[in-house]
N, C-alpha and C positions, 0 to 999 in steps of 0.2 A: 449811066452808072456813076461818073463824078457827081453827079448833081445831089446824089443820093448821100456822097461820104462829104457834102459841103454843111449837111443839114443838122440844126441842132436837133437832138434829143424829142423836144417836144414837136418839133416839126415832122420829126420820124414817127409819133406817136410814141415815144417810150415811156417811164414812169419818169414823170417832172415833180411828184411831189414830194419824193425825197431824193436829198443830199445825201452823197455817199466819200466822207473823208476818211482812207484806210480802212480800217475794218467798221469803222462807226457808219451810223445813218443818224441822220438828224433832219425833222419835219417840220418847216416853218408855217405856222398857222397864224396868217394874218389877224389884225384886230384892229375895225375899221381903217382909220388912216397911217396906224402905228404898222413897223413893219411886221409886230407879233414875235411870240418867243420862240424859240430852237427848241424842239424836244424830241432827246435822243430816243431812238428806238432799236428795235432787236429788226437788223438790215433786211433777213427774207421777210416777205409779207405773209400773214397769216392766210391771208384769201386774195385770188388774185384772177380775172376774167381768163379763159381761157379760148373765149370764142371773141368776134368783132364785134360780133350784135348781140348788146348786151349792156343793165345798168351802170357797168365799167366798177362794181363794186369793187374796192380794193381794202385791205386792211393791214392797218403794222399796232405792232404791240409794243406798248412803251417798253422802253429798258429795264425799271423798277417791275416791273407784271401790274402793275395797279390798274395803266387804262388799256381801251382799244379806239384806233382811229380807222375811223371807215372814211371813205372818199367815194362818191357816189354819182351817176349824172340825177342832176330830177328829173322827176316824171311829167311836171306843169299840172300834175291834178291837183283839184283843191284840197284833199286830205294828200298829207304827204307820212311819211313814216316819222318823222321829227315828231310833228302833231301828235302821233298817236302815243310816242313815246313822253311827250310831256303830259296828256293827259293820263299813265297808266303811273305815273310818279308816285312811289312810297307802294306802288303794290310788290308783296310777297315775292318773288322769284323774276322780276321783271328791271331787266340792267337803267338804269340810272343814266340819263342823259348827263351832262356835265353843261354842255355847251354846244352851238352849233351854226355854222353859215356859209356864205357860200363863198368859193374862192372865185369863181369868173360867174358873170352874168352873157347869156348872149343873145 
């Protein structure tokens, strides 16, 4: 049981990708070698796994409501959901990528 309350956060498995100072949350999104900007969001996640097994989809909504940040494992197939969402770009009712990559490779 010590070994358990010695453990960081991500070593327990818990949500490492965001910062939580006082009521705020704030999600550092890397960019390449830069350490990336701080962008506050609204603290619960919109969507958030419920089970172990699973693509560990997560999502927070910016603070302003403009974006959503999804957090995801991949899948390693060749079409991935990114993919399809740059190819469906400018259609009608189909949300708009911004931007996209990966925070761990393993």
């Amino acid at each position: 049981l010590s070994s358990y309350m010695l453990m960081s956060d991500e070593e327990l498995g818990l949500d490492s990708f965001a910062r939580y100072v006082g009521q705020h949350a704030y999600i550092t999104i890397p960019d390449g070698d830069n350490p990336g900007e701080q962008i506050k969001v609204v603290p619960e996640p919109v969507a958030r796994p419920v089970t172990i097994y699973s693509p560990g989809n997560t999502c927070y909504q910016t603070n302003n409501g403009e974006y959503l940040i999804k957090f995801s494992w991949g899948s390693g197939t060749k079409r991935s959901e990114i993919d399809a969402l740059r190819l469906a770009k400018g259609i009608y009712g189909v949300i708009n990528l911004e931007r996209s990559g990966d925070l761990y490779k393993i």
